[in-house]
C-alpha positions in Angstrom: 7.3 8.8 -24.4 6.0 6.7 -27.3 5.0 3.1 -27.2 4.9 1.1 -30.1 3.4 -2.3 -30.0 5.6 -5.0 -31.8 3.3 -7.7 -31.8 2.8 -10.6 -29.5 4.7 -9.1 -26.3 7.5 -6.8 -28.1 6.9 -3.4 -27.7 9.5 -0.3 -28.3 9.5 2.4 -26.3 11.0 5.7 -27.2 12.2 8.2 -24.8 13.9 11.3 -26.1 16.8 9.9 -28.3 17.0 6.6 -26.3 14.8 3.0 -27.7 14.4 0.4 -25.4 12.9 -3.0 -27.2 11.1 -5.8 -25.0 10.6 -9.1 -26.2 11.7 -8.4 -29.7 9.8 -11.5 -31.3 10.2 -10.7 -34.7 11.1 -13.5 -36.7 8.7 -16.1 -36.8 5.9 -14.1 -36.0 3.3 -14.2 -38.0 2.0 -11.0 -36.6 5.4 -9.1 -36.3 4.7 -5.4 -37.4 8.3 -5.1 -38.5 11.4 -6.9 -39.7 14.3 -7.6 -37.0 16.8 -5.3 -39.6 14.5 -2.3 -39.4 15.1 -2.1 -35.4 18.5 -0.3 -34.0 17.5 -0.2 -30.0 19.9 1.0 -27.2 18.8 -1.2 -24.6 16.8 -4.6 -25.0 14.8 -6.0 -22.2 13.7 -9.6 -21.5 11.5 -10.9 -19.2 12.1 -14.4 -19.5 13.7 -17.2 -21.9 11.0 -18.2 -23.8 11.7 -17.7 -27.3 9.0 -16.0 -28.4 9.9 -13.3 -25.8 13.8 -13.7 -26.5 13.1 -13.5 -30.0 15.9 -11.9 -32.0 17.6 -10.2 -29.3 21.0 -11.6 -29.6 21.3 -10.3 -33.5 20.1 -7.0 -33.3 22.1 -6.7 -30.2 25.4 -7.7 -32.3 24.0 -5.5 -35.2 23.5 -2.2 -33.6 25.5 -2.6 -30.2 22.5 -2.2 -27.9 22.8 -3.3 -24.4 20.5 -7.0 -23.8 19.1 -6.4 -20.0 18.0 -9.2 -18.6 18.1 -12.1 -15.2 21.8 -13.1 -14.7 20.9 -16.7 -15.9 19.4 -15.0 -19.9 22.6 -13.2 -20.0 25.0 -15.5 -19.0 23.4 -18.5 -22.2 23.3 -15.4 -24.4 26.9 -14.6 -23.6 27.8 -18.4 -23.8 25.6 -18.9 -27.3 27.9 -16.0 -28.5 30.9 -17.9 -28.1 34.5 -16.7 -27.4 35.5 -15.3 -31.3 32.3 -13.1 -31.6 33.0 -10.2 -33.3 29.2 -8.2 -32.7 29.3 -5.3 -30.3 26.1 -6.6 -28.4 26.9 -5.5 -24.6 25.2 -7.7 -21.5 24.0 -6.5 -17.8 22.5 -9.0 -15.7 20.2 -8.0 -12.9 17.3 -9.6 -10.8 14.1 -8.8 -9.4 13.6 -6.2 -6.5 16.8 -4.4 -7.1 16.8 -0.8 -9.1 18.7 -0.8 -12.4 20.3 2.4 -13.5 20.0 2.9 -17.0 20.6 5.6 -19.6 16.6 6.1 -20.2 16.2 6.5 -16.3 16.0 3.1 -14.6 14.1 -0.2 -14.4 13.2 -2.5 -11.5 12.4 -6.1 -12.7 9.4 -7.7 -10.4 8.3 -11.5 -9.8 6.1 -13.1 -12.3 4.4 -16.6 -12.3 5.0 -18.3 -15.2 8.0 -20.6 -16.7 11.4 -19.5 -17.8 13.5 -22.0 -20.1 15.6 -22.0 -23.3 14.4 -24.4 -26.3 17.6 -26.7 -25.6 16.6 -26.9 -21.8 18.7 -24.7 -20.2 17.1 -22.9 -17.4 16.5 -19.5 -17.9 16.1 -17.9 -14.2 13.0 -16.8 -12.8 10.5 -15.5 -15.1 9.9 -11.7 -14.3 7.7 -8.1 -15.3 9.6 -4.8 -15.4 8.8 -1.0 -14.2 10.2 1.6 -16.0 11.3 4.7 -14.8 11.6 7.6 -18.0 11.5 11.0 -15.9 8.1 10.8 -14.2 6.5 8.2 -15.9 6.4 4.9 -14.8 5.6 1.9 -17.0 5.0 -1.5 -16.2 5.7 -4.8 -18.3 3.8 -7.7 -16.9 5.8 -10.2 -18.8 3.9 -13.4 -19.1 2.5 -13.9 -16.0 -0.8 -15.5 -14.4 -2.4 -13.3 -12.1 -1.4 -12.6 -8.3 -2.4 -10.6 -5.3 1.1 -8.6 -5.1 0.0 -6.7 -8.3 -1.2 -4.5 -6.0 2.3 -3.5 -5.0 3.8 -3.1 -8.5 1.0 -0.5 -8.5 1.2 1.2 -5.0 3.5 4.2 -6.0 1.4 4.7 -9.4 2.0 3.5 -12.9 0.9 5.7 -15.9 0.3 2.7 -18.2 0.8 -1.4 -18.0 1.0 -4.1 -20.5 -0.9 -7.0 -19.6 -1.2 -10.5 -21.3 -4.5 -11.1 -21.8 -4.2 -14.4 -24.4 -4.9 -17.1 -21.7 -4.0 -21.0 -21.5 0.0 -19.6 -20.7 -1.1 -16.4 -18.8 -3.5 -14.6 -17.8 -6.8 -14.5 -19.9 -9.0 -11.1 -19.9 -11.1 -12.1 -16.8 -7.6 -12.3 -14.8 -6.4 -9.0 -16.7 -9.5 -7.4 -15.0 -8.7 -8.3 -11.9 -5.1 -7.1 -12.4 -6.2 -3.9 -13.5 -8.2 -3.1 -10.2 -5.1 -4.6 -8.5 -2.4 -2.1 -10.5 -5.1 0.7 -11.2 -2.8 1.9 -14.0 -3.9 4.9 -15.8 -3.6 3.6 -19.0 -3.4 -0.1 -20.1 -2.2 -1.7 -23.3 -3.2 -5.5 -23.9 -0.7 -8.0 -25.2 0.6 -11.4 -25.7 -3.0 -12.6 -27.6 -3.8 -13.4 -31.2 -0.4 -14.7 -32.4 -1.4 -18.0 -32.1 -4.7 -19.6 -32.1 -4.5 -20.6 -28.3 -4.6 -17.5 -27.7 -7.1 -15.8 -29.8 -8.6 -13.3 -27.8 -10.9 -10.3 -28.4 -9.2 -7.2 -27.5 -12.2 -5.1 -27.5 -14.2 -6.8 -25.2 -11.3 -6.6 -22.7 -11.3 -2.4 -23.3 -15.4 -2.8 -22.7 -15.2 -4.7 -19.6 -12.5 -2.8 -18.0 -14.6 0.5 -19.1 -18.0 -0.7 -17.7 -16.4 -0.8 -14.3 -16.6 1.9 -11.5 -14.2 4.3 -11.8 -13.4 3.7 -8.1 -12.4 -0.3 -8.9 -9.9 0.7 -11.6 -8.8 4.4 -10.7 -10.1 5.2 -14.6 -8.0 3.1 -16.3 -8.1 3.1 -20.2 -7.5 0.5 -22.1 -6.0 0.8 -25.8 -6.4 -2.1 -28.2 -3.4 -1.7 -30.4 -2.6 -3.1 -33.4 0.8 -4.6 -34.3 2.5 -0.7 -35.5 0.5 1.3 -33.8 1.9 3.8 -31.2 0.9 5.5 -28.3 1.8 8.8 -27.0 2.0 9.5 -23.2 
């Protein structure tokens, strides 16, 4: 499996012949790695209406026929937004938290997050959520934006080999609540995200690889963190 980190939150993941894109904010970004047009996923996934999460979904979607995963409430204003003569081949699966999602990758199970969930025109956009990913044996976890919270610790009960934390602060969690998440998931690998894009959420990502390093291998289960870069990849 190889991650690649987007920027902000979006990350692709690639699984054999099968992409899956979260998040894809692309356009806009000031700290996008690549162009919306360069991207042809099979599945998106989105963890909440925001639209620097939402992103360009909808369009690449249309463009390249992938599947846009997502709460019942994103799918149903995507659909709607569409409108009735759309001629794209985007395709639309609603689902919610708790429940396992078959997909062609393997599966997904979208968990509670704390945070906010709305379109820019007001619409409500469900409940904000993280997602576990199930390719083969691996098991990834997506955090979403979220602020910290004690059932972390049954995301990470069965074992995750990496998860994507926010660590920007002010909108989620900042790195001292990261931390605390990282005891809580005890991920074997963790990838930092939703920082830097903006200035209220400058953050230094080294510090957070440092801090989760200097503690006992007992709190965190040896968890290694990986600063990435907006293009750069990891390999699992």
């Amino acid at each position: 499996m190889k991650l690649t980190f987007l920027g902000h939150a979006a990350i692709a993941l690639q699984f054999g012949a099968h992409e899956v894109l979260v998040d894809p904010f692309l356009s806009g970004n000031p700290k996008a790695a690549v162009a919306a047009e360069a991207l042809s996923p099979h599945s998106i996934v989105l963890t909440h209406a925001h639209a620097d999460h939402v992103g360009d979904a909808l369009p690449i979607a249309e463009r390249c026929g992938a599947t846009i995963v997502s709460s019942v409430e994103i799918v149903g204003k995507l659909q709607r937004d569409r409108g009735p003569q759309a001629r794209g081949k985007a395709r639309f699966l609603g689902a919610n938290s708790g429940g396992r999602v078959t997909m062609p990758f393997g599966a997904l199970r979208f968990t509670p997050a704390w945070h906010s969930s709305g379109f820019a025109d007001g619409s409500y956009g469900g409940m904000p959520m993280g997602v576990v990913f199930e390719f083969g044996d691996l098991r990834i976890y997506h955090a979403g934006d979220t602020a910290l919270f004690g059932d972390m610790a049954l995301i990470g009960r069965h074992g995750l080999d990496l998860a994507l934390l926010p660590i920007g602060g002010h909108f989620t969690m900042d790195p001292d609540e990261a931390l605390e998440a990282v005891r809580l998931l005890r991920p074997r690998h963790v990838v930092p995200i939703h920082y830097g894009t903006f200035d209220l959420i400058e953050q230094d990502p080294l510090a957070f690889r440092d801090a989760v390093a200097a503690l006992p291998e007992a709190d965190v289960g040896g968890a290694v963190v990986h600063p990435l870069a907006p293009g750069e990849a990891l390999e699992l």
